[in-house]
C-alpha positions in Angstrom: 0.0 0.0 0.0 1.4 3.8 -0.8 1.1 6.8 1.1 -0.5 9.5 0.1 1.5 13.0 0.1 5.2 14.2 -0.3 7.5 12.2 1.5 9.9 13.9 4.1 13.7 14.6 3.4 14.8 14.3 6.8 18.8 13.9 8.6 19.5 14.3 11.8 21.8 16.3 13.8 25.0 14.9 15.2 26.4 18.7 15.7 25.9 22.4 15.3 29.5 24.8 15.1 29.6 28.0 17.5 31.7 29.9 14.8 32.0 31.8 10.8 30.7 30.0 9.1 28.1 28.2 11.0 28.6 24.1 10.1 25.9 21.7 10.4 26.7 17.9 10.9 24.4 15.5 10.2 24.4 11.2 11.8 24.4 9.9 8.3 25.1 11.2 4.8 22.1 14.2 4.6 21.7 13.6 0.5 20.9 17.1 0.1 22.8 19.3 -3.1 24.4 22.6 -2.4 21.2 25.9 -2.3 18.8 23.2 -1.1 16.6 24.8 1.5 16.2 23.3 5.1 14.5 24.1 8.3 15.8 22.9 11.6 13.3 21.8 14.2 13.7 20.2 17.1 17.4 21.3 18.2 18.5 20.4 21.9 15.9 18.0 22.8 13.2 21.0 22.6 11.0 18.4 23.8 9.7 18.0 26.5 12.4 20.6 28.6 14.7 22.9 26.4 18.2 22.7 26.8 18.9 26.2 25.9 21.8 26.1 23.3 21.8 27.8 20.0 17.9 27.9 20.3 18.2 31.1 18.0 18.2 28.5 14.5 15.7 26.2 15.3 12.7 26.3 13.5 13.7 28.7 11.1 14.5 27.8 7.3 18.2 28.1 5.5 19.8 27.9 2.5 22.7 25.5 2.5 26.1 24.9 1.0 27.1 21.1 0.8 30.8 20.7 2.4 30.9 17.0 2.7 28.7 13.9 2.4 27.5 14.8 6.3 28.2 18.6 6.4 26.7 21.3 5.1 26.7 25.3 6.2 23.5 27.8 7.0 23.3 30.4 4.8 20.6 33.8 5.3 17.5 32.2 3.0 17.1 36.0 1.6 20.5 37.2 1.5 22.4 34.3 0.8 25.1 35.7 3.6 26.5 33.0 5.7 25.1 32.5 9.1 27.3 33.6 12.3 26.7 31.3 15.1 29.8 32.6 17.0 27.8 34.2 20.0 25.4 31.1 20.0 25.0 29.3 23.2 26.5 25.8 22.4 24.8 22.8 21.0 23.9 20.3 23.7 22.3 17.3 21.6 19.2 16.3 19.1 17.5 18.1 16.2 16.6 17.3 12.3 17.7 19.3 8.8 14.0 19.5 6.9 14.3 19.6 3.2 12.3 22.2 2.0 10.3 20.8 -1.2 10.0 23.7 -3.7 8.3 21.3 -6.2 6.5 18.5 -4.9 6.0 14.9 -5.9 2.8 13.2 -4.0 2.8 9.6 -4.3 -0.2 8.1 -4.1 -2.4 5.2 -5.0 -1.2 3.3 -8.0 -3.2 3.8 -11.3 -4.8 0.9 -12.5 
């Protein structure tokens, strides 16, 4: 049986960088190309008690730049300037890069 609707493009967070540029690593290789559009969510174990640390990028959407098969920098999703995390409280632990679908593909029920 398919599902119907898009299907989530989703990697998780191994770390966040405090720093110039700021450099997201992902568990696993992310399979996302370079001005791919993300959104991070759930960053320090929001849920259920925030940890506090760099709570100012979660939730909100980036462009990225691929660096490596797990790695990837934040980048202003208007401006295109790279993201300065150096003032950031630190990453503590959790949290998930979102692709952002600009064109969709909904699977559904097979034709017959």
């Amino acid at each position: 049986m398919s599902a119907i609707g898009q299907i989530p493009h989703r990697a998780e967070i191994l770390s966040v960088s405090i720093g110039y540029p700021c450099v997201i690593t992902t568990t696993a290789a992310h399979g996302y190309e370079t001005f791919d559009f993300i959104r991070l969510t759930n960053l320090n174990g929001m849920m259920p008690a925030p940890q506090h640390g760099v709570d100012q990028l979660n939730g909100n959407k980036y462009r990225i730049i691929v660096t490596g098969t797990d790695t990837f920098k934040l980048q202003n999703p208007i401006t295109f300037k790279d993201i300065d995390s150096t003032n950031f409280p630190p990453y503590t632990i959790g949290g998930n890069a979102n692709l952002v679908e600009n064109t969709f593909i909904f699977y559904g029920p097979p034709e017959e």
